[in-house]
C-alpha angles and dihedrals in degrees: 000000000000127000091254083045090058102046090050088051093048091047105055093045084064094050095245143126132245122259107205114172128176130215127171115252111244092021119148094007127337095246092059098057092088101042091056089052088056098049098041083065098052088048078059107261123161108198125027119210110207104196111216101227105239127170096237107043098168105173091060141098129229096276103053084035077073095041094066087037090064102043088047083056086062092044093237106184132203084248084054091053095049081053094056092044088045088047085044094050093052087081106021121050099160106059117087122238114197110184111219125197147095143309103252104063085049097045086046093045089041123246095240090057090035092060094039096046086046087054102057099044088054104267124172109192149313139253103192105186092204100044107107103217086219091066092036105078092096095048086046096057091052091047093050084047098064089038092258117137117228105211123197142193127236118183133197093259088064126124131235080250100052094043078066098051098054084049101056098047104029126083137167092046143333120252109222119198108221096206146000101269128055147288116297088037125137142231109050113203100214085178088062097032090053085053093052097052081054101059087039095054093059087069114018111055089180110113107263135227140195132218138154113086110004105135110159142040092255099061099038086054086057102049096052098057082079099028137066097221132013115210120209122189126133093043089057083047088059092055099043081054100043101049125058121273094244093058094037096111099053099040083056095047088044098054099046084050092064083053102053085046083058090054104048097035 
């Protein structure tokens, strides 16, 4: 059973709901990266997403955009986020880390020393926004092989079909869009979105988490009264940017505290 496996497991036992956020390795500055894993975890997340800083994010807002914007100016590698992953695992070996990102660092990289080189810094899994899960079964099987977890997206716009592809080649959990647009957007339907899990979980009996556009304690409360996981990431961006960079940490452990108070309360 993998780490993301396990949490899920634990975390159902107890009745509770998955806390997954997202920052930007090497955002705002590379030596912070670390620091701000550490600290989302004692603010009670579950499940920490590590964004691989690429030049063409295209499923991302404006915030995150910057985000990527500002790690690139520190010419943070692929090889620089498996460090901080590998620094962040020498005193914590139960959180999950899942690496998101895009196809081309990892095809340049190659997928067989990608995944290699992600297993052995402590990698959990991997959400690549430009992977079709109709050409990824072979990358699924190599990353199940090494115990790594391939996580997909599915949207409201996907098909039946594609519902069924995503469940025959993920595994850990299943990354549900909120909405058409993309992250850092608003209004959330949680009557729509509650319509959609169901239709997903017909076919995909991963856990499910839900992510794009989720920014207080409120909604994410609401939307985990029909979902496994909620993922939280622009908004967290907008805090690290709009606090100084001293009290960056805090401010970040402070704010996803508020969140996991949502859940459980």
């Amino acid at each position: 059973m993998s780490r993301i496996q396990s949490t899920f497991s634990a975390l159902a036992a107890a009745n509770k709901k998955a806390l997954v956020t997202f920052i930007t390795a090497g955002d705002p500055a590379p030596d912070l990266t670390v620091p701000l894993l550490h600290a989302l975890v004692a603010g009670g997340v579950d499940i920490l997403e590590l964004g691989v800083p690429f030049s063409d994010p295209m499923a991302e807002g404006p915030v995150i955009q910057r985000a990527c914007e500002r790690a690139l100016k520190f010419n943070v590698s692929t090889r620089d986020v498996l460090g901080y992953v590998r620094e962040f695992r020498q005193t914590n070996t139960t959180t999950p880390v899942v690496l998101m990102g895009y196809a081309n660092p990892i095809e340049r990289f190659g997928v067989d020393a990608f995944i290699a080189a992600a297993k052995e810094a402590g990698v959990d899994g991997t959400i690549v926004v430009d992977y079709p899960p109709e050409e990824c079964e072979e990358f699924s099987q190599k990353m199940q092989a090494q115990g790594l977890d391939p996580i997909f997206l599915l949207a409201p716009t996907s098909t039946e079909e594609r519902i069924m592809q995503v469940a025959k080649v993920s595994s850990g959990f299943c990354y549900y869009v909120s909405l058409k647009g993309v992250t850092g957007a608003a209004n959330i339907d949680i009557v729509e979105v509650a319509a959609r899990i169901a239709a997903i979980r017909k076919h995909v009996k991963l856990p499910i988490g839900v992510g794009f556009g989720i920014r207080d304690g409120a909604t994410a409360k609401a939307v985990s009264e029909v979902a496994d996981a909620v993922v939280i990431g622009s908004r967290i961006i907008q805090e690290l940017e709009n606090t100084p960079r001293e009290r960056a940490v805090e401010a970040v452990q402070a704010f996803v505290a508020d969140i996991r108070k949502a859940l459980d309360a």
